[in-house]
C-alpha positions as CSV (number, residue, x, y, z in Angstrom):
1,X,-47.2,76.6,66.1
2,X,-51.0,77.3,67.0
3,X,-52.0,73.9,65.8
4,X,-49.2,72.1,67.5
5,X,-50.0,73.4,70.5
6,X,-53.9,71.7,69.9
7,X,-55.4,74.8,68.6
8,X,-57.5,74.9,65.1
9,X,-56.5,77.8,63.5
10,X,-58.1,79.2,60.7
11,X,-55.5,80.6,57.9
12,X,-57.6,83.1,55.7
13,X,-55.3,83.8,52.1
14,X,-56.7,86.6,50.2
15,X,-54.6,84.6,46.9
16,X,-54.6,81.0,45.3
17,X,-52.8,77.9,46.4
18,X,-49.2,77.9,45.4
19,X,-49.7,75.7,42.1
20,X,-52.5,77.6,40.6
21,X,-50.4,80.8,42.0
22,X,-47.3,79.9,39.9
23,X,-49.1,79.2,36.5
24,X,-50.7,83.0,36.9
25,X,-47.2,84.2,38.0
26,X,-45.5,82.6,34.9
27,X,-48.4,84.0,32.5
28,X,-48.1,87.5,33.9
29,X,-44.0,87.2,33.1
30,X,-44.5,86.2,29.6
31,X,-47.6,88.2,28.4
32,X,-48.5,90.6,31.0
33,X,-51.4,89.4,32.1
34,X,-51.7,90.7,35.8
35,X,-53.8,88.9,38.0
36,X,-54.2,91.4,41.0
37,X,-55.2,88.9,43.8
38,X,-52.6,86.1,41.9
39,X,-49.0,87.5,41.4
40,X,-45.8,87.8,43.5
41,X,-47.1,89.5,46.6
42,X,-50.5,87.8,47.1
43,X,-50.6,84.2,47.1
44,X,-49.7,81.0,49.2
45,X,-46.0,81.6,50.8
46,X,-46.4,85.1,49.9
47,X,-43.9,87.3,48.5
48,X,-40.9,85.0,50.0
49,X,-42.3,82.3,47.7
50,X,-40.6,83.8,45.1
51,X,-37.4,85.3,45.9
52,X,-34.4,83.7,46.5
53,X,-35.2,81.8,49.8
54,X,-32.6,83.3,51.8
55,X,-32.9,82.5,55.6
56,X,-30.0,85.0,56.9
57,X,-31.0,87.3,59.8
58,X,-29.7,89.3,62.4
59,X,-31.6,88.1,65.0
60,X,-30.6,86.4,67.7
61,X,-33.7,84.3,68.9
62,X,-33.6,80.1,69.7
63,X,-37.2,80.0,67.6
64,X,-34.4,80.6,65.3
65,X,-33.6,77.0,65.0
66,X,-37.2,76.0,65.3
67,X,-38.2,77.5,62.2
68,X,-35.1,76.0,60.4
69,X,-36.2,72.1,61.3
70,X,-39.9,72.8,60.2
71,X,-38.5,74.3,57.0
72,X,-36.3,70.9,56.1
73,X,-38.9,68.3,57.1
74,X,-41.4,70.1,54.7
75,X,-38.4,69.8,52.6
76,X,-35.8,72.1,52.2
77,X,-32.2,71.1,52.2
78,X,-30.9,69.7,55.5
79,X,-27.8,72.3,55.0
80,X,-29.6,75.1,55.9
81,X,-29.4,73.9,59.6
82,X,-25.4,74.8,59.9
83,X,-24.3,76.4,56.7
84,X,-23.4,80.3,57.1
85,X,-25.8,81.4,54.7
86,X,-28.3,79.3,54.3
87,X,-31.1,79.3,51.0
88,X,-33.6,77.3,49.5
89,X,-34.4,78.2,46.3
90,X,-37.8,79.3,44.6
91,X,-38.0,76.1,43.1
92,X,-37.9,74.1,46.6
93,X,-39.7,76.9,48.0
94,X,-42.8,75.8,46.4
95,X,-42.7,72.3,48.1
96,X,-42.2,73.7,51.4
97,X,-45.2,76.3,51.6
98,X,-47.2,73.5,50.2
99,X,-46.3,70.6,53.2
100,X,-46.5,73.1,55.6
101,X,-49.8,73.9,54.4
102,X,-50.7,70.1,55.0
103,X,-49.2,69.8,58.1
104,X,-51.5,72.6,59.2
105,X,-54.3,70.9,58.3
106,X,-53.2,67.6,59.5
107,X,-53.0,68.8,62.9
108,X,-56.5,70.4,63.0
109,X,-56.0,73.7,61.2
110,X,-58.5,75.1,58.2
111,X,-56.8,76.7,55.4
112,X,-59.0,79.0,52.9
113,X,-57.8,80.0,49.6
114,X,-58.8,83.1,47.6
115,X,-60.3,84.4,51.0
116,X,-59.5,88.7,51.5
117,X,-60.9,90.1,54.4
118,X,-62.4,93.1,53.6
119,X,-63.2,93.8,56.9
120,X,-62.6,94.0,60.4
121,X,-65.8,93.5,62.6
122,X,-64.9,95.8,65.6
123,X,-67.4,96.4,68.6
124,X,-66.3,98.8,71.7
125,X,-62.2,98.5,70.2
126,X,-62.3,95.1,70.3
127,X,-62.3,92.4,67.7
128,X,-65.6,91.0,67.0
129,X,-64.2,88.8,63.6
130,X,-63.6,89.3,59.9
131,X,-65.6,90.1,56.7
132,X,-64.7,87.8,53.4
133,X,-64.5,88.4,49.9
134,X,-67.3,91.7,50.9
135,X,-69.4,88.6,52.1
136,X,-69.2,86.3,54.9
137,X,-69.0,87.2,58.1
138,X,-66.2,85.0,60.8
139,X,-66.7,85.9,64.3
140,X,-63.7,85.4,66.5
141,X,-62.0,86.8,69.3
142,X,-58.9,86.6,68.3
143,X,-57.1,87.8,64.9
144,X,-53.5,87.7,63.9
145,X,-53.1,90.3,61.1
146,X,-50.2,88.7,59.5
147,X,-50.4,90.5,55.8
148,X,-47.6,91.1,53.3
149,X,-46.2,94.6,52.9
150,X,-48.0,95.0,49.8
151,X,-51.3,94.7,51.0
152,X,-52.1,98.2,50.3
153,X,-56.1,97.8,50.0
154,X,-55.7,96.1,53.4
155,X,-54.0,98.6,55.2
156,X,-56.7,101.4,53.8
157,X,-59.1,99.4,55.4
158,X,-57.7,99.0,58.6
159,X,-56.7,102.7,59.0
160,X,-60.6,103.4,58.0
161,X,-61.9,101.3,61.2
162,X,-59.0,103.1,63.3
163,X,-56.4,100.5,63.4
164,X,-53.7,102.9,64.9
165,X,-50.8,102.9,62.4
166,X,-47.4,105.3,61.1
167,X,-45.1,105.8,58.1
168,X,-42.4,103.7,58.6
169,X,-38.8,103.9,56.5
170,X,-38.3,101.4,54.1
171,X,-35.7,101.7,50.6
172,X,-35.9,102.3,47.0
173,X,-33.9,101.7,44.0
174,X,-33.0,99.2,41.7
175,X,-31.8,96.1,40.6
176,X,-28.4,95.9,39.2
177,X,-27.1,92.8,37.0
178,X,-23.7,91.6,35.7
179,X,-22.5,88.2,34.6
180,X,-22.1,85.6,37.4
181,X,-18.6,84.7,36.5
182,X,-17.3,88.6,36.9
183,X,-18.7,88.2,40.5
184,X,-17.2,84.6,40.9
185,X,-13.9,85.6,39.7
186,X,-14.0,89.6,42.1
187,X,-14.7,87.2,44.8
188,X,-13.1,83.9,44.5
189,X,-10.1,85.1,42.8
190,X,-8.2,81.9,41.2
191,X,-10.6,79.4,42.5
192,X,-13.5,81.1,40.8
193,X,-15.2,78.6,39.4
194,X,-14.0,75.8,41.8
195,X,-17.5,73.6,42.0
196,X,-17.0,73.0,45.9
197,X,-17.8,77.1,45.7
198,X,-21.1,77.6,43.9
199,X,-21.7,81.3,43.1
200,X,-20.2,83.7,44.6
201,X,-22.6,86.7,46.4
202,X,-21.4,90.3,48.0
203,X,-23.3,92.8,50.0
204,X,-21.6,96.3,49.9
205,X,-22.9,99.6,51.4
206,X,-22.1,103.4,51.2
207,X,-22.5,106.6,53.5
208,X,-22.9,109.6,51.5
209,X,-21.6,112.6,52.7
210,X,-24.5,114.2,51.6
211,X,-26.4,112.6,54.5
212,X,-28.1,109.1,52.5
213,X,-26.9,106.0,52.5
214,X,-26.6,103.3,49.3
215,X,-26.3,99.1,50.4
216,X,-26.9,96.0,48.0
217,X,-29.9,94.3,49.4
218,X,-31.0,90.6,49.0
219,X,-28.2,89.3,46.2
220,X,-29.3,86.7,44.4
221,X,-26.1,84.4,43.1
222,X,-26.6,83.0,39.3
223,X,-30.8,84.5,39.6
224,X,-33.1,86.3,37.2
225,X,-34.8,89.7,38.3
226,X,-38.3,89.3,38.0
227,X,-41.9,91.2,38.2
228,X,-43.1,92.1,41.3
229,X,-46.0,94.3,41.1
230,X,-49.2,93.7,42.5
231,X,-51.1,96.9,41.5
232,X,-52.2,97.6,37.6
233,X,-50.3,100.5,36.1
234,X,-47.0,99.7,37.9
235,X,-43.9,98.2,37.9
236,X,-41.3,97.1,40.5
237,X,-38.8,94.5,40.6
238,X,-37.3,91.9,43.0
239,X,-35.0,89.0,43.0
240,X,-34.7,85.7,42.5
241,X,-32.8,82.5,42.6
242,X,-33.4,78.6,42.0
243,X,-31.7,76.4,44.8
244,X,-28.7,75.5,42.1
245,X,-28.2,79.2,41.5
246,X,-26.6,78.4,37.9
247,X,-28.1,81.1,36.2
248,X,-25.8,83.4,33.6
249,X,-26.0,86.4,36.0
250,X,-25.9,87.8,39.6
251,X,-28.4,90.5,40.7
252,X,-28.7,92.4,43.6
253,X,-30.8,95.8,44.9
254,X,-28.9,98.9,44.7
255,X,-31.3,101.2,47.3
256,X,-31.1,103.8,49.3
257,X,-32.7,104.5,52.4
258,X,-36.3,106.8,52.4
259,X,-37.7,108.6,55.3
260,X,-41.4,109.8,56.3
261,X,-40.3,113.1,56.1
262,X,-39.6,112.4,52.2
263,X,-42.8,111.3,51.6
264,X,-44.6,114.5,51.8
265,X,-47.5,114.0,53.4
266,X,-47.8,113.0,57.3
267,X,-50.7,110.7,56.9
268,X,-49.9,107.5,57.9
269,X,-50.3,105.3,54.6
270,X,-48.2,108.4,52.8
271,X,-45.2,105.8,52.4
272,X,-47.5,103.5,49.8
273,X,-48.6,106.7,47.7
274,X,-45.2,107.4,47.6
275,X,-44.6,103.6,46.3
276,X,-47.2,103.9,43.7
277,X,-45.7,107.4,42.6
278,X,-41.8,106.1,41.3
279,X,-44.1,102.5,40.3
280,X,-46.2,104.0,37.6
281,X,-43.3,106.9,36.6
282,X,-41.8,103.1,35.9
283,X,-44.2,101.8,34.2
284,X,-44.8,104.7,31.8
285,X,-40.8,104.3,31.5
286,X,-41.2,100.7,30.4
287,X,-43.9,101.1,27.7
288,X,-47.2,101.1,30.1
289,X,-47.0,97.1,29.0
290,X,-45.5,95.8,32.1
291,X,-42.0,95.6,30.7
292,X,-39.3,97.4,33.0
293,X,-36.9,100.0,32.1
294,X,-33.1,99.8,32.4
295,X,-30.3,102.0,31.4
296,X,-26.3,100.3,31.2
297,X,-24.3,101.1,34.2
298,X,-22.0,103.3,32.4
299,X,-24.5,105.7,30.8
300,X,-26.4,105.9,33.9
301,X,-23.2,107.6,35.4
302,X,-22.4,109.6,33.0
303,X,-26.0,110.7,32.5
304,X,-26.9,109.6,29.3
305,X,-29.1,107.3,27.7
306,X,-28.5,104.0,26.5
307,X,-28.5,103.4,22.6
308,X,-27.9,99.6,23.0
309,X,-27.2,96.5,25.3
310,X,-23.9,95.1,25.9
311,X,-22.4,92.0,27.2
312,X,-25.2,91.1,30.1
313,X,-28.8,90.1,28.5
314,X,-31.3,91.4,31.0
315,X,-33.0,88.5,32.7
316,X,-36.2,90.3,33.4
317,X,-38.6,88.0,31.6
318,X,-40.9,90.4,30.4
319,X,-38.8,92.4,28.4
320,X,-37.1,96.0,29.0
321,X,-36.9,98.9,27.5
322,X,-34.0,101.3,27.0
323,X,-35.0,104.3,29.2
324,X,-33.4,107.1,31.8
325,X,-33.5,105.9,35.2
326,X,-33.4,109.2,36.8
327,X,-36.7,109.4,35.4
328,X,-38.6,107.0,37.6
329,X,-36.7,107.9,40.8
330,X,-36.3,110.9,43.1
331,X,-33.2,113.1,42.8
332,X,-31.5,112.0,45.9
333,X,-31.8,108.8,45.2
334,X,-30.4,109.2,41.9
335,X,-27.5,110.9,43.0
336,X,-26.2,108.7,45.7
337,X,-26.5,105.6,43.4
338,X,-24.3,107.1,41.1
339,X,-22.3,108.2,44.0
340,X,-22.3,104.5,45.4
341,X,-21.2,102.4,42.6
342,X,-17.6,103.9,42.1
343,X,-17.4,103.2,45.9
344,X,-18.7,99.6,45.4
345,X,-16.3,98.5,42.7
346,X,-13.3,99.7,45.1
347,X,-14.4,96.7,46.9
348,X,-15.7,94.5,44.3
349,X,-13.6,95.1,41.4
350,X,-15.9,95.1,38.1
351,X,-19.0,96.2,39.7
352,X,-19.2,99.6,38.2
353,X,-18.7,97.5,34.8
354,X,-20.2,99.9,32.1
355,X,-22.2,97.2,30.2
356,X,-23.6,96.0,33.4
357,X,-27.9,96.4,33.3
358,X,-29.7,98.2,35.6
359,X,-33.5,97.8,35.7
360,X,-36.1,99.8,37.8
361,X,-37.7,100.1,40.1
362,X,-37.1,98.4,43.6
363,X,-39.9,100.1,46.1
364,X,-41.2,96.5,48.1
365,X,-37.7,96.3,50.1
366,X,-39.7,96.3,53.0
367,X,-43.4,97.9,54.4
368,X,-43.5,101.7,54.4
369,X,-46.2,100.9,57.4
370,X,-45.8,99.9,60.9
371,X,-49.3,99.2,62.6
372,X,-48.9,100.2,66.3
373,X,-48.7,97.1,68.9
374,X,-48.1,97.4,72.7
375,X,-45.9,94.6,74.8
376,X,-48.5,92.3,74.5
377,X,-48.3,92.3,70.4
378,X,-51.6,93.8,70.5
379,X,-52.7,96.5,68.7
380,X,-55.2,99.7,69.7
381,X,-58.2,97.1,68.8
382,X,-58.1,94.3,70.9
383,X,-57.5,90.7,70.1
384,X,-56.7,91.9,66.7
385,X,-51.9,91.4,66.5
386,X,-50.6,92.7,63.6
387,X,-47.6,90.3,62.9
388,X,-44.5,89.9,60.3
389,X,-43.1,92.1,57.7
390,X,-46.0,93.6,56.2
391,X,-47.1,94.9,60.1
392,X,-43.3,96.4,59.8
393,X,-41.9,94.5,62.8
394,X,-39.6,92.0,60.4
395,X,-37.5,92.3,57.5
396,X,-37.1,88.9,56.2
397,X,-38.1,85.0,56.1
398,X,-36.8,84.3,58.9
399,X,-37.7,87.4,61.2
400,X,-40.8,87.1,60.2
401,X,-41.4,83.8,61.2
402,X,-40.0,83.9,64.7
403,X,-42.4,87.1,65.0
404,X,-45.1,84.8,64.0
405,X,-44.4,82.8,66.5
406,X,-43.8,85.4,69.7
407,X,-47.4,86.4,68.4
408,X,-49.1,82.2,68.9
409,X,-47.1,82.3,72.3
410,X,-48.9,85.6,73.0
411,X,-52.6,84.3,72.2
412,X,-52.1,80.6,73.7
413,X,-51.3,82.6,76.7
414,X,-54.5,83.9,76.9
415,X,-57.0,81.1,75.2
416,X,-57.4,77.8,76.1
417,X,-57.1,75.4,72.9
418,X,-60.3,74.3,71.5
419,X,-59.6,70.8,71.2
420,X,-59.2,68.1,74.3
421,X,-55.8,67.1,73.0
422,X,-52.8,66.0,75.7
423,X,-50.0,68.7,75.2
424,X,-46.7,67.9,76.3
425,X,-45.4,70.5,79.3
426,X,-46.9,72.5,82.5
427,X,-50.7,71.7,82.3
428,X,-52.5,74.9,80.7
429,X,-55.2,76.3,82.1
């Protein structure tokens, strides 16, 4: 939006282009061989890259539409202008970051791969620029701070040169998987399988009398479940989908919601300790060799481990290992899974299946940080806006973008573009 509205902004990526970003990705899946500034999170696209693509939101916002029409004419399917719930697929993904990468930079933008800032210059609480790779130095007077929500290092720093920032709520859990054609046929009923349907998705939720509540969060029809860490010494899932969604099985988070006050600690970045915590407990679960553990459906209600796998071959490429999931979880948690899924099958018959897998852990739902903005999307430095998910004011593709763009509306408001070029519209000053 900046550079077509005759700016020349400069987009610093603290990860590789999305080719060189996919080969690492691929290698840490079959050997793994993590690559902390190459993986899921970090990386052209960022985490969305790799998911399932799903442009659903609950927004109401007419940037809405905007962000649609730049997706399909850097290639995405045209359907995802009118169809309900619109996806593109990590395959076609990979196209689109890439031409809107090249549009950037056809319309005067820089884009810098493999660039962190490791600093923010601040003089008098304001933005003075950034610090590079520990190196170069970037004045500017205006930042947009538009990290992932895994960008733990980043958020260290920031909190260390008084970025004002809280604990925000996110979810944790796991991912549960059963074969696409029980979902299909729950769903579909006697046109499962009808080829005018495709797979069939759900999203199912549960209030616990206890006080917690369980939901399904970001079902991926016919996907895989794949590594997501970013860190060394953890593990944590996501999801995943091709645009065909024609894989053997459907998964979906099972989470539950976590508070600051669970967290045990009021210091602000308290939310990614308590991350890292059920991540490694995970990874210790899994072998301490990056594969994932995962206990059948049925054991892990009746509270006993798994001796074997059944009917659904885990899709986590990796590998997993036969473990207790109450082990890399907290108690609460725990229990209102295991309180959820007899609810969910009431509505989904076959979801409590006992030979369905569950794998662990699910902790990057969302950030467990929110760094403190005013009305003018600018936080307690000036000229630096935190922006997007991973500044914990969106929760998806979508959201994110149209944040994005309230945030370039925001700054061309008060800059004047540095190039001569005729914009359409009132005459800016």
């Amino acid at each position: 939006v900046l550079a077509e509205m005759g700016y020349r902004p400069l987009l610093l990526e603290r990860g590789p282009d999305v080719d060189t970003r996919s080969e690492a990705v691929e290698r840490f899946w079959a050997t793994g061989e993590l690559h902390p500034e190459c993986n899921v999170q970090f990386g052209e696209g960022g985490a969305g890259t790799f998911s399932d693509g799903k442009l659903t939101t609950q927004i109401r916002d007419p940037r809405c539409r905007k962000i649609l029409e730049e997706m399909v004419e850097a290639g995405a399917p045209p359907e995802i202008i009118y169809v309900h719930k619109p996806h593109v697929g990590t395959d076609r993904l990979r196209t689109v970051v890439k031409n809107i990468r090249e549009k950037i930079v056809r319309l005067g933008g820089t884009v810098r791969f493999e660039s962190r800032v490791t600093e923010i210059l601040v003089e008098d609480s304001r933005i003075k620029g950034v610090a590079v790779n520990g190196r170069e130095k970037i004045p500017a007077e205006a930042v947009i701070l538009a990290i992932g929500h895994s960008a733990r290092d980043t958020f260290a720093m920031l909190y260390e040169k008084g970025v004002r920032m809280t604990p925000k709520p996110f979810s944790i859990g796991v991912r549960v998987e059963h074969p696409q054609q029980l979902i299909n046929q729950a769903q579909h009923k006697k046109f499962a399988g009808h080829p005018r349907l495709g797979a069939a998705d759900y999203k199912l939720a549960y209030h616990s009398p206890r006080g917690r509540s369980a939901y399904t969060f970001c079902m991926c029809p016919g996907g895989v479940v794949v590594a997501a860490t970013s860190e060394e010494g953890c593990v944590c899932t996501n999801g995943m989908s091709l645009y065909a969604r024609n894989g053997e099985n459907a998964n979906s988070a099972i989470l539950v919601g976590v508070q600051p006050e669970d967290y045990g600690s009021g210091h602000p970045l308290a939310g990614v300790e308590f991350q890292r915590k059920w991540e490694r407990k995970a990874y210790e679960l899994g072998g301490k060799d990056y594969c994932a553990p995962a206990q059948l459906v049925g054991d892990f209600l009746a509270d006993r481990p798994s001796t074997g796998l059944g009917r659904v071959r885990p899709s986590y490429r990796k590998g997993v290992r036969l473990a207790e999931l109450k082990n890399a979880l907290p108690d609460y948690v725990v229990e209102t899974i295991r309180e959820a899924i007899p609810e969910f099958d009431k509505k989904l018959r076959g979801f409590n299946h006992p030979e369905a897998v569950l794998t662990g852990v699910e902790t990057r739902s969302s950030s467990p940080v929110r760094i403190v903005r005013d009305e003018n999307f600018e936080s307690s430095i000036k000229g630096l806006f935190p922006a997007g998910e991973g500044a914990g004011y969106a929760g998806g593709i979508v959201s994110a973008a149209v944040d994005g763009i309230k945030v370039a509306e925001t700054v061309a408001g008060r800059y004047s573009p540095l190039t001569a070029r005729q914009l359409p519209g009132p005459k800016r000053r």
